[in-house]
N, C-alpha and C positions, 0 to 999 in steps of 0.2 A: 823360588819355584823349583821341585824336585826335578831330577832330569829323566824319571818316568813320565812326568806330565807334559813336558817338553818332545820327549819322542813320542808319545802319542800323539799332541797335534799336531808335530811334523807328519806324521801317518794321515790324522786327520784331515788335513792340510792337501795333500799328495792324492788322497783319491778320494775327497769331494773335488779336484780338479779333474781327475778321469771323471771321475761321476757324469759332473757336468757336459762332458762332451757328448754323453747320450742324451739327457736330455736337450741341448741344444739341435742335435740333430734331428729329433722326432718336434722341435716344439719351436719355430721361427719365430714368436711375437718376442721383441727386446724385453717387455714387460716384464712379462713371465718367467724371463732370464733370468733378469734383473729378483725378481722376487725369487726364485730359487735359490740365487747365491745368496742373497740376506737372511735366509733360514738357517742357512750353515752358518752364516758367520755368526750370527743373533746367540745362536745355539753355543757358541766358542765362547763366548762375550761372555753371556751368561754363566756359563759355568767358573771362567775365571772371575770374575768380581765374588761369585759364590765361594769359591773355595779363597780368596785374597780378604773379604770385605763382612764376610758371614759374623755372627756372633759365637767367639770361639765358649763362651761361657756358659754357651747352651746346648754346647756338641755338635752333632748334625742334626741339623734341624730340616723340617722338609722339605724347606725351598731346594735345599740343598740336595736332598735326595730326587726330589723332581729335576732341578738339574743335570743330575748324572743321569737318570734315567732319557730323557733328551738326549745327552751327548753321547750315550751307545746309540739309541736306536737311529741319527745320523753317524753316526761312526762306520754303525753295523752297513744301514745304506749304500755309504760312500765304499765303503771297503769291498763291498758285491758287485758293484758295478764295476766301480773303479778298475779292479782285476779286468772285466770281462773287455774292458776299454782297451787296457795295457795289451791286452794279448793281442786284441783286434791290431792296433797298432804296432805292434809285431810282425802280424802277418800280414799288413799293409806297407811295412817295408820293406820285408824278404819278399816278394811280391812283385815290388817294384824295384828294385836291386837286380833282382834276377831278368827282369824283361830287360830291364837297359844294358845290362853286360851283356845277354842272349842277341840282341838287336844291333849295340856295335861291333861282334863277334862277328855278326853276320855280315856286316858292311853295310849297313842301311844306317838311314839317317836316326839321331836319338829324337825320337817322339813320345816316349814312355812318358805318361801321364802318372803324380802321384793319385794312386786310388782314393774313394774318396770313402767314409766311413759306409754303413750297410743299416738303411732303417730297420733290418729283422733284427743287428746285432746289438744294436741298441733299443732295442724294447723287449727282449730277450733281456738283456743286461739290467735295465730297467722294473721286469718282470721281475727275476731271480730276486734281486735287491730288496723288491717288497717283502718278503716273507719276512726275514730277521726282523725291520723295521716295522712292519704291522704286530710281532708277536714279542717285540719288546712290548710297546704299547698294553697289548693284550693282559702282559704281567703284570703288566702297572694296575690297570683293570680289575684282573678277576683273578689269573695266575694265582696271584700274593697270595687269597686266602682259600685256592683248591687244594682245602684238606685232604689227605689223606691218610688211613691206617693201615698201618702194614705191621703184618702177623707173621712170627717165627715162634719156632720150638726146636729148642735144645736140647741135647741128650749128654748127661754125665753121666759114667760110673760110680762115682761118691757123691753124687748127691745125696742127702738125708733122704729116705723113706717118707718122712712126715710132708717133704715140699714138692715130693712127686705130683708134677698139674701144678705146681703155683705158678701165676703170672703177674708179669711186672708191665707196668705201663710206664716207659719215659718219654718225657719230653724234655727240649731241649730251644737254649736262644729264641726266649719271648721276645726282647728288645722291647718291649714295649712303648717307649717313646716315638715308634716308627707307625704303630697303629692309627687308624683313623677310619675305624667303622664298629662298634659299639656290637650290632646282633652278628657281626663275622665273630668277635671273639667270646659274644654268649655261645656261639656256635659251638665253636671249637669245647667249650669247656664241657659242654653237656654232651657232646660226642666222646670227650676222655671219660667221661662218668659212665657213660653205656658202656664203654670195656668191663665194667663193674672187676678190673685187675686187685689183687691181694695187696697190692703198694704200689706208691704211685713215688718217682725218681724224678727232679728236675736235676737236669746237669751243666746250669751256668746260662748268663748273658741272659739275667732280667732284666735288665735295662739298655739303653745303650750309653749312657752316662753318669744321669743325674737319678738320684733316686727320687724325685717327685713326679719324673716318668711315669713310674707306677701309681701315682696317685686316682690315677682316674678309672683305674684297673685291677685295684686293690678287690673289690669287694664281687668281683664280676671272682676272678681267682681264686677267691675266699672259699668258693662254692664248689671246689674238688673235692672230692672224696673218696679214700681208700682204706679196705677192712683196718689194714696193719701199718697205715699212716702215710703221709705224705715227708722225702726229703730231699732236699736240695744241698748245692754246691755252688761257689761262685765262680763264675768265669771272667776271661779278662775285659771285656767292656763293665762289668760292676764294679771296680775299684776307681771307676772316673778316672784313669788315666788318658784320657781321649778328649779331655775338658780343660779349659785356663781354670784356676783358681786366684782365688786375690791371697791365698794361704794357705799351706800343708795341714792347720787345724781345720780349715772348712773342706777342704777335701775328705780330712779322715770322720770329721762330721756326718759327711752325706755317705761316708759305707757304713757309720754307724746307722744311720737312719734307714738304711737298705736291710740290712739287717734283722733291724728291729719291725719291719714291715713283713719281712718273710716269717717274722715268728706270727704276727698277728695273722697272718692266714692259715697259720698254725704247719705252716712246713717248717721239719727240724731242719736248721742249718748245720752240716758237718764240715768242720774247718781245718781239716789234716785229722780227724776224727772218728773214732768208729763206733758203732751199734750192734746188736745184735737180734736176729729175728726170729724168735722161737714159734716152736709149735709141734705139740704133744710132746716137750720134751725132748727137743731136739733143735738142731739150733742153726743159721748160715750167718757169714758175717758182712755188714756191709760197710764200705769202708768210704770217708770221701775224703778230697783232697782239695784242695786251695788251686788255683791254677798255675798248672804248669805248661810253658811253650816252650815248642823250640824257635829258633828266628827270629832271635827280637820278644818275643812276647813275656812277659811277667809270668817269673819261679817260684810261687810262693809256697807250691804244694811241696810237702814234707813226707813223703810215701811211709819212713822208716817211721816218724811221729804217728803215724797215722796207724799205723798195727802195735803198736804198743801192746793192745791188749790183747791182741789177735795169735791163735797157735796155727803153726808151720799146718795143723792139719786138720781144720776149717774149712769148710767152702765159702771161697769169696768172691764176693759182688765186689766190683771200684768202679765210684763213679768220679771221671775224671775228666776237664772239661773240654780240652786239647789233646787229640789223638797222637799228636807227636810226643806224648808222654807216656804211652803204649811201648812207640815203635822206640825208642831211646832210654826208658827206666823200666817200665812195669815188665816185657816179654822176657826180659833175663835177668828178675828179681830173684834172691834164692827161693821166694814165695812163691806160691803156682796160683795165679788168680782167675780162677773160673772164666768170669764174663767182667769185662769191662766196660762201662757207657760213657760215652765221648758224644760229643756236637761239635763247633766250632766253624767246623768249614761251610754250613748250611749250602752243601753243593755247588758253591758260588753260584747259589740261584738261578744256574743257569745249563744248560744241556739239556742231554737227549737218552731217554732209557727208554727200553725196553724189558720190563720184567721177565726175567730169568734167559732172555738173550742178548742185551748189551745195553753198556752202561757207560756214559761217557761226558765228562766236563772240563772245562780249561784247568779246576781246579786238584787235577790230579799232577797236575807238571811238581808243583805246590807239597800236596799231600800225598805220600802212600795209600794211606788209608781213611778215605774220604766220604764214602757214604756207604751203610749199610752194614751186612756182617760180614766178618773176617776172620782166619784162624790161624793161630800158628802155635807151635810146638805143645800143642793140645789146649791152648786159652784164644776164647773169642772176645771181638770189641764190638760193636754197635756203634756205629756213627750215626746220629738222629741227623736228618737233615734240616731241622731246625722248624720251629714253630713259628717264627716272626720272620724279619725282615732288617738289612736296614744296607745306605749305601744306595744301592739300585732299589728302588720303591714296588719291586715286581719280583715275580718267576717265573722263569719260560724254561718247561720241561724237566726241572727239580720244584716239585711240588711241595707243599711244606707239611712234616711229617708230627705223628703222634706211633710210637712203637709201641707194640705189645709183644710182649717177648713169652712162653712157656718154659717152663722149665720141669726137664723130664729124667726121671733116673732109665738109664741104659739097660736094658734087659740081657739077662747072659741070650749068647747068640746072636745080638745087632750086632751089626759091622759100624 
């Protein structure tokens, strides 16, 4: 057992106990008690035997991802209350601390009574608590598949003339093995077709393991379409390193099989590899790479392999799958790469934005550059916040995205 999992149920542990003292207070039948605490713990139980007992040869499967989803939304619970508990209990001692030294100061007899909790502060505490806990839920629900599309446009100096107005459509971590509603992702796909964009970009994490994931999904997929093609990239849940094998040949089997599945729906797979996109004689380069992380995650991407054929003075597109390959190889390549498209961190599914006034998730402690566009020393990246799901079975407040990006040559006189 990792000793992150271990300090979180200690956490867990710690304020499902404050938890409890509001609801005790607002709620006297033993019963009830009794049935409160058995949800927490049921909630624990469950999750360990999932993560200790699951089938590692099937990845995560969605018991398991129902699981997690469970032990945030009492995590989230207990962690709400539990605070407003700790603090009550704070100021129910300094409270009572202070009458009794004030009282035998004054020479009178000590009668100070400990205070006793306050039914406002707990159903207040109570109250608060529901929101995270009802809008985990929610994610699970509906969150998961409120699509969204979000539209940007670019402005270069060197852009080609011919691709002044062209637009790119990405998307980003299907995971497909996490799905489990059939006209949500006929949805999604004929919502990316109405973009009617000039090329369509997948940038990694079509499965979450196994390639037979895709099997059921294959042909719903197949039905994208874009003028100047569809291509993709592989991300690190497609090389099945997140799976037991009985052997390194059936593992490298099921990426061949991956593979070969994304050519049949006719996306070209770039594998440290590049292409090029003409029109009227004119030309941008697009370049993709194998995945590259930082922290642990699989380096397989090759940037220097991957321009080969590419000149210092091209405009480049990199779709690359892990943003931390931005922030640590691509932004001080001696190549200057226009626009880079990343996914990876799919918002850690979880936060609170506000378009174009704030933006905010756990997973930025994590990542620099985590959802959306960014720019530095004149190249931007795009973090797709991801199309699927997986892990928590939900989204609460990073919604799951599909990008259309414009790209515009710069007029003399913009700033």
């Amino acid at each position: 057992m990792s000793r992150f999992f271990i300090v979180l149920v200690i956490l867990y542990l710690i304020t499902a106990f404050y938890g409890f003292q509001a609801f005790r207070t607002l709620v006297k039948n033993p019963y009830l008690q009794i049935a409160y605490g058995l949800c927490f713990i049921g909630v624990l139980v469950n999750l360990y035997f999932q993560f200790n007992y699951f089938d590692r040869s099937q990845g995560l499967t969605s018991a398991m991802s129902l699981a997690i989803g469970l032990f945030l939304a009492f995590l989230l619970f207990a962690l709400f209350s539990g605070i407003f508990m700790l603090v009550e209990d704070v100021v129910r001692f300094f409270s009572w601390a202070f009458g009794k030294v004030f009282q035998l100061g004054s020479g009178g007899e000590n009668t100070m009574v400990f205070p006793s909790r306050r039914k406002f502060v707990s159903s207040l505490a109570l109250g608060v608590a529901a929101v995270p806990f009802l809008s985990i839920f929610y994610g699970m629900y509906k969150g998961k598949y409120d699509y969204q599309v979000l539209k940007y446009t670019l402005e270069f100096d060197d852009l080609p003339d011919a691709f002044d107005g062209y637009t790119i459509t990405q998307i980003s971590d299907i995971h497909s093995g996490s799905f489990d509603n059939k006209e949500k992702v006929k949805y999604v796909v004929d919502l990316i077709n109405e973009q009617a964009s000039d090329v369509l970009l997948f940038t990694g994490d079509m499965v979450n393991n196994l390639a037979r994931e895709m099997h059921p999904w294959k042909e719903i997929f197949a039905n994208l379409k874009a003028k100047d093609g569809k291509f993709s990239i592989l991300g690190n849940h497609d090389y099945g390193d997140y799976a037991e094998w009985e052997s390194e040949a059936a593992k490298a089997e099921n990426l061949e099989e991956l593979k070969q599945i994304q050519k049949e729906m006719d996306f070209d797979l770039l594998l440290n590899e590049s292409r090029f996109l003409e029109k009227n004689g004119q030309r941008i380069a697009l370049i993709g790479v194998e995945n590259w992380g930082q922290g642990g995650f699989k380096k397989a991407g090759d940037l220097n392999k991957a321009i080969e054929n590419i000149d210092a003075n091209d405009f480049k597109i990199l779709m690359s799958h892990d943003p931390s390959h931005w922030e640590y190889e691509v932004i001080d390549h001696p190549y200057h790469y226009h626009l880079t498209l990343s996914g990876h961190t799919h918002g850690m599914q979880f936060g609170v934005e506000i378009p174009g006034w704030f933006k905010w998730s756990p997973v930025k402690w994590r990542y620099k550059y985590w959802a959306g566009i960014y720019k530095e020393m004149g190249q931007y990246i795009n973090v797709n916040r991801g199309l699927g799901f997986i892990g928590y079975s939900g989204r609460v407040g990073i919604w799951p995205e599909v990008s259309v990006i414009e790209l515009k040559r710069k007029t003399k006189g913009t700033v």
